[in-house]
Backbone as a ProteinNet text record, in pm:
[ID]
protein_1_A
[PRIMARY]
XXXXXXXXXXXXXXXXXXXXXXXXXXXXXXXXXXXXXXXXXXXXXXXXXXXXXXXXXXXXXXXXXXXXXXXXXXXXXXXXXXXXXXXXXXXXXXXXXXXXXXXXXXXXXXXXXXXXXXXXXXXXXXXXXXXXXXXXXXXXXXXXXXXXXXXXXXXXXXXXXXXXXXXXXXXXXXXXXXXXXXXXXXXXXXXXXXXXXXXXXXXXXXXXXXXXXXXXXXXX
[TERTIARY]
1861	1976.8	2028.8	2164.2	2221	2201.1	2168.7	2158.3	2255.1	2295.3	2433.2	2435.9	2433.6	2363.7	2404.5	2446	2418.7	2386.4	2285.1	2251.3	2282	2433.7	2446.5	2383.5	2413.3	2385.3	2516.2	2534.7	2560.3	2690.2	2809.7	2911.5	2968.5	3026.2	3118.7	3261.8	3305.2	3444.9	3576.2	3663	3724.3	3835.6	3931.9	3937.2	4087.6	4152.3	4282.7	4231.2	4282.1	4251.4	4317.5	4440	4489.1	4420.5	4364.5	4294.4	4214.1	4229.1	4099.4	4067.9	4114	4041.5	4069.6	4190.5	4232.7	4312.1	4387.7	4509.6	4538.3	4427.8	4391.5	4258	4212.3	4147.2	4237.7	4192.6	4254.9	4226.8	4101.5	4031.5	4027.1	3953.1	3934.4	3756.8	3732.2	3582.4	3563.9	3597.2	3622.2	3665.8	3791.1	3895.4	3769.6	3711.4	3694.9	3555.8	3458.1	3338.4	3414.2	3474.3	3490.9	3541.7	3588.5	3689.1	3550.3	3460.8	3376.9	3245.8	3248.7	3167.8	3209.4	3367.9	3411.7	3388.7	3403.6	3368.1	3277	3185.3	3007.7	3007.5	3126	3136.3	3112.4	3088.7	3135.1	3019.5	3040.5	2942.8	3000.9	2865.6	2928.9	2918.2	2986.8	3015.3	2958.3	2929	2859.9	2907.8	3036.7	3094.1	3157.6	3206.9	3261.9	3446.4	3484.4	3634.1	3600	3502.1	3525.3	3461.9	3406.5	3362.8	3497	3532.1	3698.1	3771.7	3824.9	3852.7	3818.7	3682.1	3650.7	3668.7	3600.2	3605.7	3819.7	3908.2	3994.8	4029.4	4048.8	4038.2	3980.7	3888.6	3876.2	3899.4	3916.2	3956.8	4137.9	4168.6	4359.7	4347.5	4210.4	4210.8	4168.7	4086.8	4076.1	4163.1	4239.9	4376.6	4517.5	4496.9	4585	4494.3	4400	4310.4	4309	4346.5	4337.1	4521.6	4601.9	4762.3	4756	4736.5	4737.4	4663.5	4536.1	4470.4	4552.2	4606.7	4671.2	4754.3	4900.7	4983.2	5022.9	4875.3	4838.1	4777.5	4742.3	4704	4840	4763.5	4908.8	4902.9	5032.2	5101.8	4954.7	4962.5	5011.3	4941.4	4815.2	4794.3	4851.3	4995.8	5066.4	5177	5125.7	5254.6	5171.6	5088.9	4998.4	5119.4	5153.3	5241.1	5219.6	5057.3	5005	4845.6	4770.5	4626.7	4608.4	4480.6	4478	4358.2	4341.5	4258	4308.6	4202.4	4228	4090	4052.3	3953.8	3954.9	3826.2	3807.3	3806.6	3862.1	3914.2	3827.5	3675.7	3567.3	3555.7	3606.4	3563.6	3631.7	3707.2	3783.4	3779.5	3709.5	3653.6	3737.8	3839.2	3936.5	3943.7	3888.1	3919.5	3783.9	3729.5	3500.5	3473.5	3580.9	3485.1	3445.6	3359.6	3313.1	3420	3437	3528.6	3473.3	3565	3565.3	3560.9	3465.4	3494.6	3394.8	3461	3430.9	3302.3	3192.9	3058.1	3053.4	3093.4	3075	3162.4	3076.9	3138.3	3147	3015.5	3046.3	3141.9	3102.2	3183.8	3125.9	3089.1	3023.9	3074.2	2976.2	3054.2	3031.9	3093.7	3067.7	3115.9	2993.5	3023	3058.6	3175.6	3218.2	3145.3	3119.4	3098	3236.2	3200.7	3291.3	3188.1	3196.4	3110.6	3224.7	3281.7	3340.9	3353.9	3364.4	3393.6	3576.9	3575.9	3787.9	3875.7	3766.1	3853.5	3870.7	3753.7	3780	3882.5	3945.4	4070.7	4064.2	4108.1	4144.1	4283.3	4218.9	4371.4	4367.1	4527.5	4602.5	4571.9	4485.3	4414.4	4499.7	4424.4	4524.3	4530.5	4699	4724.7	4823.7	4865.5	5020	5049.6	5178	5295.4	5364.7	5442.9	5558.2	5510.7	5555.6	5498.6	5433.8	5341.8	5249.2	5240.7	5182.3	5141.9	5014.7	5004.5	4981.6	4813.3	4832.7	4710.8	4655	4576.3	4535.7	4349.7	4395.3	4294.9	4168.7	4053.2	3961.7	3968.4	3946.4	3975.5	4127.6	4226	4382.2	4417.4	4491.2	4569.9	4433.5	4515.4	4381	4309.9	4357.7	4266.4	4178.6	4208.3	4086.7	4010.5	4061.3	3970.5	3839.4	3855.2	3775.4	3685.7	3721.6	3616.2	3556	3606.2	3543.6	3411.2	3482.9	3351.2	3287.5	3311.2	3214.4	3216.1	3311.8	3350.9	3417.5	3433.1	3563.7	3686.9	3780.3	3895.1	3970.5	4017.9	4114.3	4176.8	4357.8	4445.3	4533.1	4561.5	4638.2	4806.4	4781.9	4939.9	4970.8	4997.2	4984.4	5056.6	5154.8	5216.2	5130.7	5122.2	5011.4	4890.9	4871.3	4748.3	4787.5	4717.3	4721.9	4727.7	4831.8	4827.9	4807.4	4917.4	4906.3	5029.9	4980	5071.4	5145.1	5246.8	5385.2	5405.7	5320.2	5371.6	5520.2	5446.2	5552.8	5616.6	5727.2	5799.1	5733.9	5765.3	5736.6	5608.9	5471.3	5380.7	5340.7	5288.4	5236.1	5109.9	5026.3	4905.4	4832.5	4663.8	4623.2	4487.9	4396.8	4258.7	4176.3	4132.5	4049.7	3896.4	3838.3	3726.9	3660.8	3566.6	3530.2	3375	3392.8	3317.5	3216.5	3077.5	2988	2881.9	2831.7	2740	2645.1	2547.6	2439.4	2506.5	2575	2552.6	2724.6	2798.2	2940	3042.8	3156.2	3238.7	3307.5	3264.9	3325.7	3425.7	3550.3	3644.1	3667.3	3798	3842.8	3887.4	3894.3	3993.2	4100.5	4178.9	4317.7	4433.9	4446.9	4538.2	4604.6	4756.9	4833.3	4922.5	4968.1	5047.9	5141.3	5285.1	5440.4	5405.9	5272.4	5304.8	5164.2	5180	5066.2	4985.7	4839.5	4723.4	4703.2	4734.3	4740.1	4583.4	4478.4	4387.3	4283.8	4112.5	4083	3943	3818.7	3687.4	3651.7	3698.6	3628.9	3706	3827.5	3872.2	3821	3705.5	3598	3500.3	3517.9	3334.5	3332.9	3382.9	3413.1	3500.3	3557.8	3596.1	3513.2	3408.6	3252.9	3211.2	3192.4	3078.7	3177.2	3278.3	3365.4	3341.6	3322.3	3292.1	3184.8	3073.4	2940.2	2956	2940.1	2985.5	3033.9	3158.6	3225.7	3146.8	3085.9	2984.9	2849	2827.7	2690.3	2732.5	2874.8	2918.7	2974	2995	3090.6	3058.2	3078.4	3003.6	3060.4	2992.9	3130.6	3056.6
6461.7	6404.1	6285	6326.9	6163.8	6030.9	5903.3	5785.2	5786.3	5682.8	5638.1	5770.1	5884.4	5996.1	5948.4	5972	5957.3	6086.8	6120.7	6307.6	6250.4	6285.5	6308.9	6461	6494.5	6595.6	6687	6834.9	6941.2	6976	6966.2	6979	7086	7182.4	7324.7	7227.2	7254.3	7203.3	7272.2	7263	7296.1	7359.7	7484.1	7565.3	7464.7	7406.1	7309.8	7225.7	7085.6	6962.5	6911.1	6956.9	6907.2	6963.6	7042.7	7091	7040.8	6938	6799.5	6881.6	6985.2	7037.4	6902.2	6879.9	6814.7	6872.4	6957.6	7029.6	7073.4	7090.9	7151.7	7071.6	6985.7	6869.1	6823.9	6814.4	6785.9	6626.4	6590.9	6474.2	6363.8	6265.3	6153.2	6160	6222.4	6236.4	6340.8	6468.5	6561.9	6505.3	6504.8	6474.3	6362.9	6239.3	6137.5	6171.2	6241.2	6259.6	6392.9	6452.6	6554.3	6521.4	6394.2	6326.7	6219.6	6167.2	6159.8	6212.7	6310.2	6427.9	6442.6	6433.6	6503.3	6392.1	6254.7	6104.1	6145.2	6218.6	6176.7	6266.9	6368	6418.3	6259.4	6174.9	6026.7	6079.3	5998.7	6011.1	5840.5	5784.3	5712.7	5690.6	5653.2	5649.4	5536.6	5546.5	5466.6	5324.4	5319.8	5253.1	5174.5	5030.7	4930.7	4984.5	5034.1	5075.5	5263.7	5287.9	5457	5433.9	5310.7	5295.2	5258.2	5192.4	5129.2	5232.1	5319	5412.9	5554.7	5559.6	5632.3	5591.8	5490.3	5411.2	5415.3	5368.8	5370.2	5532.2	5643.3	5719.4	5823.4	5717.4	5780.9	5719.1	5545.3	5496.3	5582.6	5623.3	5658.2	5754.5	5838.7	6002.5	5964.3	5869.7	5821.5	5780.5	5693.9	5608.7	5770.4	5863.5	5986.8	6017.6	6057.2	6126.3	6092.6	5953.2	5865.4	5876.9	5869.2	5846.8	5969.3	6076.9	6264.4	6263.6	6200.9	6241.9	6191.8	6045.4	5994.8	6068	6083.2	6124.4	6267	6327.9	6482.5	6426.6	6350	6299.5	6278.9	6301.5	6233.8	6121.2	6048.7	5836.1	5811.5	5705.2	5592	5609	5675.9	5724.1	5804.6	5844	5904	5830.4	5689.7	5597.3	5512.3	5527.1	5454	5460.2	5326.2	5310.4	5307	5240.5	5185.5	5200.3	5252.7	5273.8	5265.5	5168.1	5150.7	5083.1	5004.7	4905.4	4769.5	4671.9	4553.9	4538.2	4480.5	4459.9	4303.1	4300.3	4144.3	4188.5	4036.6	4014.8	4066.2	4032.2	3979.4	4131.1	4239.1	4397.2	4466.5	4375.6	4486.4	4344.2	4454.8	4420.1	4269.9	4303.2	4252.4	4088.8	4088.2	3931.4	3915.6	3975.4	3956.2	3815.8	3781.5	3711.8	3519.8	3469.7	3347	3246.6	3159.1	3080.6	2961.8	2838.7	2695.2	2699.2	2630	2602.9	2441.2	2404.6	2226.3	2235.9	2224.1	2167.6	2049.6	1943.6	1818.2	1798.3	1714.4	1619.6	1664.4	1790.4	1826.9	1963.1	1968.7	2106.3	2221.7	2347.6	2463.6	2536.5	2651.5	2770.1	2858.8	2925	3028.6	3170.3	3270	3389.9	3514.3	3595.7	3619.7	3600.7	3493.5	3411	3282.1	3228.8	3121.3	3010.9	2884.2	2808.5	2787.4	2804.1	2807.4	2936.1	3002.1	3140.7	3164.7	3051.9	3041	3074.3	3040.9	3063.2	3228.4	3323.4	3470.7	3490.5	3611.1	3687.2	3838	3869	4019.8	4077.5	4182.6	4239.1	4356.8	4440.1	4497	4612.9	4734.3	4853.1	4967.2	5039.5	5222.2	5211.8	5299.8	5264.4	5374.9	5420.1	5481.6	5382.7	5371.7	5273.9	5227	5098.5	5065	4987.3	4926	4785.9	4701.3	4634.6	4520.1	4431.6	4293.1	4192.5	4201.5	4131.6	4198.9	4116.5	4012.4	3878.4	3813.5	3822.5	3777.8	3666.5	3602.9	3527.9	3504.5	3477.3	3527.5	3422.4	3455	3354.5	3391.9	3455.2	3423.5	3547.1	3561.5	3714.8	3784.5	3866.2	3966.7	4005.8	4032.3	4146.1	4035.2	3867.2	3773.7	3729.8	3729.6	3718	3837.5	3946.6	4013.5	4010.7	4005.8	4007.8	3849.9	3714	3602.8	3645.3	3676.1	3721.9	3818.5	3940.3	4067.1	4140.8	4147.5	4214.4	4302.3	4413.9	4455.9	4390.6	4362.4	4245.5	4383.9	4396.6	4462	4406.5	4458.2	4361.2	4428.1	4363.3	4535	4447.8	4303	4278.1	4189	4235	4137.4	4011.1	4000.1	3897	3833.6	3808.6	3727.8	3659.6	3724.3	3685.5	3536.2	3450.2	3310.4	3373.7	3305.7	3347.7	3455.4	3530.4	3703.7	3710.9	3786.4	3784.5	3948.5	3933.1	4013.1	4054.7	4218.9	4246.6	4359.5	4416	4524.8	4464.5	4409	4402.9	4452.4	4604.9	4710.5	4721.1	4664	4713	4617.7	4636.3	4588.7	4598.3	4670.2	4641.9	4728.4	4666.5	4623.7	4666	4733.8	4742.5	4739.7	4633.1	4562.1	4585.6	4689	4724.2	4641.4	4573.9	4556.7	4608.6	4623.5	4702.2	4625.7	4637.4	4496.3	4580.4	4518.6	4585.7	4442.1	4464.6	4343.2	4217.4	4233.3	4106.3	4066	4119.6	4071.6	4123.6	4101.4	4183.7	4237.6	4363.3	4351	4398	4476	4533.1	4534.2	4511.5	4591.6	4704.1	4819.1	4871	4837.4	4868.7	4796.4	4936.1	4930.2	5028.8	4982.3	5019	4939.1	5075.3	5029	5117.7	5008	5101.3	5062.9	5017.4	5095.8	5024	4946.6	4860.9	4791.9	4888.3	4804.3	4855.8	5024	5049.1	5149.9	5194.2	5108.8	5138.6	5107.4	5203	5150.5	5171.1	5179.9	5173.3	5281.2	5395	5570.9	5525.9	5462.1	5426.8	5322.5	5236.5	5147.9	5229.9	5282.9	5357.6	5421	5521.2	5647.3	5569.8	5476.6	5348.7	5304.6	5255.4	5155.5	5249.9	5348.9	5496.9	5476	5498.9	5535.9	5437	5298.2	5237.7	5198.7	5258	5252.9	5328.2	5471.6	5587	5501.5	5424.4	5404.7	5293.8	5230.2	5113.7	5155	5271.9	5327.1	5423.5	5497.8	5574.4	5531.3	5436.8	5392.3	5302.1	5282.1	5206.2	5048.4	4918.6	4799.4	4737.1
-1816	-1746.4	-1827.1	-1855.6	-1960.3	-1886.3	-1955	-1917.1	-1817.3	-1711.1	-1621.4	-1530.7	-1554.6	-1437.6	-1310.2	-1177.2	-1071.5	-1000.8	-991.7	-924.2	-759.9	-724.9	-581.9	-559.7	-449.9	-387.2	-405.3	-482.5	-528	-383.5	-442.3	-344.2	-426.6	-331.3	-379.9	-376.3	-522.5	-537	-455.3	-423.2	-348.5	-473	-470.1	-554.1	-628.3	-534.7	-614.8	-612.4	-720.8	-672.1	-566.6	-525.9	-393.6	-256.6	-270.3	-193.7	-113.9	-15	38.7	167.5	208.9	363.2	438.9	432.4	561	640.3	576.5	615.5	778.8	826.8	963.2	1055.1	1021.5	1069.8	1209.2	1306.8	1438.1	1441.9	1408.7	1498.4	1333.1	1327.9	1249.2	1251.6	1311.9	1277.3	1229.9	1202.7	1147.6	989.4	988.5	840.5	785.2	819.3	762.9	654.4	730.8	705	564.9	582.4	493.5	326.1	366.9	216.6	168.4	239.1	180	136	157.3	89.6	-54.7	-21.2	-175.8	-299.9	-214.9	-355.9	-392.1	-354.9	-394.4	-551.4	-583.3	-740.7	-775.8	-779.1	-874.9	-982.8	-1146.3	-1201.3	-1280.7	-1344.5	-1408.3	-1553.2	-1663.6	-1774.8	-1851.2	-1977.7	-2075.5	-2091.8	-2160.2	-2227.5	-2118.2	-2132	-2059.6	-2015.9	-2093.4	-2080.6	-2039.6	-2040.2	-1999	-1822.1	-1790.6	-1702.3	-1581	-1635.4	-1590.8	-1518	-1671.3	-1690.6	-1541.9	-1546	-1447.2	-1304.5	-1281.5	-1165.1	-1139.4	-1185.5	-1187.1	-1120.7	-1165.1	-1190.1	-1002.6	-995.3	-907.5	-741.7	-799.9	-665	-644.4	-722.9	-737	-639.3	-673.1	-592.7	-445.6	-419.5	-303.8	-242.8	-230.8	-219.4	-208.9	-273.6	-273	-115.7	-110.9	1.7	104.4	119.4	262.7	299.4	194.8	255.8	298.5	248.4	300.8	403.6	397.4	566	637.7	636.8	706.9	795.4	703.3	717.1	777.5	787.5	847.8	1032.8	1035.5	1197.4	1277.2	1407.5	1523.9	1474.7	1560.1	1544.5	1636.1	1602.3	1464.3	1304.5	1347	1207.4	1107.9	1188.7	1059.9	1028.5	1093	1044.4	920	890.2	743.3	667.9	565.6	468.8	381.6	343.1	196.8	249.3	162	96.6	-53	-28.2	-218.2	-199.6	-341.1	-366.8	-423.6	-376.4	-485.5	-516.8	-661.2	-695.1	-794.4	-776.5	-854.8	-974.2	-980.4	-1123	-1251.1	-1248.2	-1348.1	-1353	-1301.4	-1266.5	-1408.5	-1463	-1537.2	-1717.6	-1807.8	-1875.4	-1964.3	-1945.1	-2063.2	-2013.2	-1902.7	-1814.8	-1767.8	-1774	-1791.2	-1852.8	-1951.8	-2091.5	-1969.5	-2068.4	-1977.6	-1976.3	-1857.3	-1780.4	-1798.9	-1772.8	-1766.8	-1603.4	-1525.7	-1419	-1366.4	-1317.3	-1268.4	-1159.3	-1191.9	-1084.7	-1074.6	-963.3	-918	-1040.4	-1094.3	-1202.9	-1366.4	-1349.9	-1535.3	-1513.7	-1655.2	-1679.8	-1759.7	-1679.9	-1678.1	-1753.4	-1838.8	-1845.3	-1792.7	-1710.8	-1622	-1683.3	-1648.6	-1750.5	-1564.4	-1615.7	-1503	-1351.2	-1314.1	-1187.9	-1175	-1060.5	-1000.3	-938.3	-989.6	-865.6	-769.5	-738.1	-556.8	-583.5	-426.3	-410.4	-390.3	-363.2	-266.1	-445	-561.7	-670.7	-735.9	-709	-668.8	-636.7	-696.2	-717.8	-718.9	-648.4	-608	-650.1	-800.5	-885.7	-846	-815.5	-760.3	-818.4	-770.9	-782.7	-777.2	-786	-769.5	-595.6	-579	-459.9	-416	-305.1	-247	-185.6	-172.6	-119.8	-158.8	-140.5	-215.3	-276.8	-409.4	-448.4	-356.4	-383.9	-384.1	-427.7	-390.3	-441.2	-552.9	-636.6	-769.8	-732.8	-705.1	-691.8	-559.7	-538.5	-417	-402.7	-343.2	-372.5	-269.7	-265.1	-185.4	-116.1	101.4	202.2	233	172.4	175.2	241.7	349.6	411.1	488.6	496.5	567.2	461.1	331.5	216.2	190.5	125.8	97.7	197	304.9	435.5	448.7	448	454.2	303.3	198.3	133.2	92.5	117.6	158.2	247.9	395	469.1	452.2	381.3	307.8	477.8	563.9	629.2	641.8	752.3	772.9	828.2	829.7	938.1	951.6	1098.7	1163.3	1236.4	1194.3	1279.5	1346.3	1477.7	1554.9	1484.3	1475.8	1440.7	1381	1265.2	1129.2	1117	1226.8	1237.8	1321.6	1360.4	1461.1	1402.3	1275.4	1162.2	1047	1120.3	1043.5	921	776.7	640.8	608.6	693.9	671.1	539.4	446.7	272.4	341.8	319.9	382.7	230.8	172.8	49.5	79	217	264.7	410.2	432.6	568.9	692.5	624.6	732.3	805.9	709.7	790.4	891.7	1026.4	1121.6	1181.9	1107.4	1172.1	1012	1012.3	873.9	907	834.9	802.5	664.4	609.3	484.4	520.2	456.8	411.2	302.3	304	161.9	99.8	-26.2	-123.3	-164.5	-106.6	-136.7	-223.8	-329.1	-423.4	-414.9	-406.9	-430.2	-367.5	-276.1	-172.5	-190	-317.7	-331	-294.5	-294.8	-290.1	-427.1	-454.6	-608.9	-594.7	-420.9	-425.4	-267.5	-255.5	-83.3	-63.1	22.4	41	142.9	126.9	213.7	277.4	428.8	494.6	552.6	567.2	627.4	696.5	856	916.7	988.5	986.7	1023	1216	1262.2	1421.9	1450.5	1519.3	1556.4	1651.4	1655	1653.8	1612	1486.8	1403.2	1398.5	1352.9	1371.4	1477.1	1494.5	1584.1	1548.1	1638.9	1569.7	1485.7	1558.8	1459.5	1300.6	1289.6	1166.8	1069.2	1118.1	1101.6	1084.9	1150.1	1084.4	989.7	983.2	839.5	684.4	767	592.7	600.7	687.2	590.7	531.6	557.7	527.4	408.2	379.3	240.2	125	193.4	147	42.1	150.1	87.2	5.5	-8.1	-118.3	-236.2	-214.8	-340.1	-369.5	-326.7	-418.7	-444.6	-437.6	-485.7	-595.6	-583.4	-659.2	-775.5	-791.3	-869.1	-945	-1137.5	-1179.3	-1177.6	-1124.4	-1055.1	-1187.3
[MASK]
++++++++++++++++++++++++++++++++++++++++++++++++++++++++++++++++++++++++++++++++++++++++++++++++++++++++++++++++++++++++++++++++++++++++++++++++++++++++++++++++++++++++++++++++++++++++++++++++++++++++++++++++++++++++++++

């Protein structure tokens, strides 16, 4: 078995790639459990940029998988506008290299770490929807809120949300997953739908589960 290997468990590919067997899914416990079956193909790659590369690659197909389930359910879940990712910064090789950052009084070099956490940054991932905010900073909106606290945050109404970041007008109600590998957040996922309280717990459960998958699957 090549080095980086991840032996999931042996899934029958489905004969298109568009092909996600959602098509006829009635329920959200049905559809949810089925799209993550299909992440677990993840494998991961050698090299620092083929790793990227992959990981990239496959959060896009995820982020495709969740707007289509979506958009195949009754309202409000077929009012979802935007699914994607944001991921930290230090995740993507080219901005890895070691940092200047201020402890008390000297001055550190910090090799992709932060001594405060509020200085963490969350860059603008594979996604459906309309443009986005490109930067986001950890503690800030619903997306840095949730991965500050390494929670899920669900909001039935985004206006109503102290320092809610308005990338899309339209959407009104918000669910931020985040992607914790060894205690961090190395990524969120982020859903957004046009009516409030869009989401609700069964939509919490099957995104942590997705979650987990993609931080065991995936090389961070």
């Amino acid at each position: 078995m090549p080095p980086g290997y991840i032996n999931w468990p042996k899934v029958t590919p489905p004969k298109y790639a568009t092909d996600s067997m959602i098509g006829t899914a009635p329920r959200r416990h049905i559809l949810f459990p089925l799209g993550a079956v299909k992440r677990r193909s993840i494998q991961a790659a050698s090299r620092a940029d083929a790793r990227v590369a992959r990981r990239t690659a496959q959060l896009a197909n995820v982020s495709s998988l969740l707007w289509h389930a979506y958009s195949a359910l009754p309202a409000p879940s077929s009012s979802v506008n935007w699914t994607g990712f944001y991921i930290r910064d230090d995740k993507f090789p080219t901005l890895a290299s070691s940092q200047e950052s201020i402890v008390r009084t000297t001055t550190t070099t910090v090799s992709t770490t932060y001594s405060d956490p509020r200085e963490q940054k969350l860059l603008l991932g594979p996604f459906h929807g309309k443009p986005a905010c490109q930067l986001i900073f950890f503690g800030k909106g619903v997306c840095g809120t949730a991965a500050m606290k390494k929670e899920t945050v669900m909001v039935d109404d985004v206006l109503q949300f102290p320092g809610h970041i308005a990338c899309d007008a339209d959407s009104r109600s918000e669910v931020v997953v985040p992607i914790i590998v060894g205690d961090e957040t190395v990524a969120i996922l982020d859903i957004d739908c046009t009516e409030t309280a869009g989401f609700d717990d069964v939509d919490k459960k099957y995104l942590e589960e997705l979650a987990v998958i993609l931080a065991e699957g995936c090389d961070w």
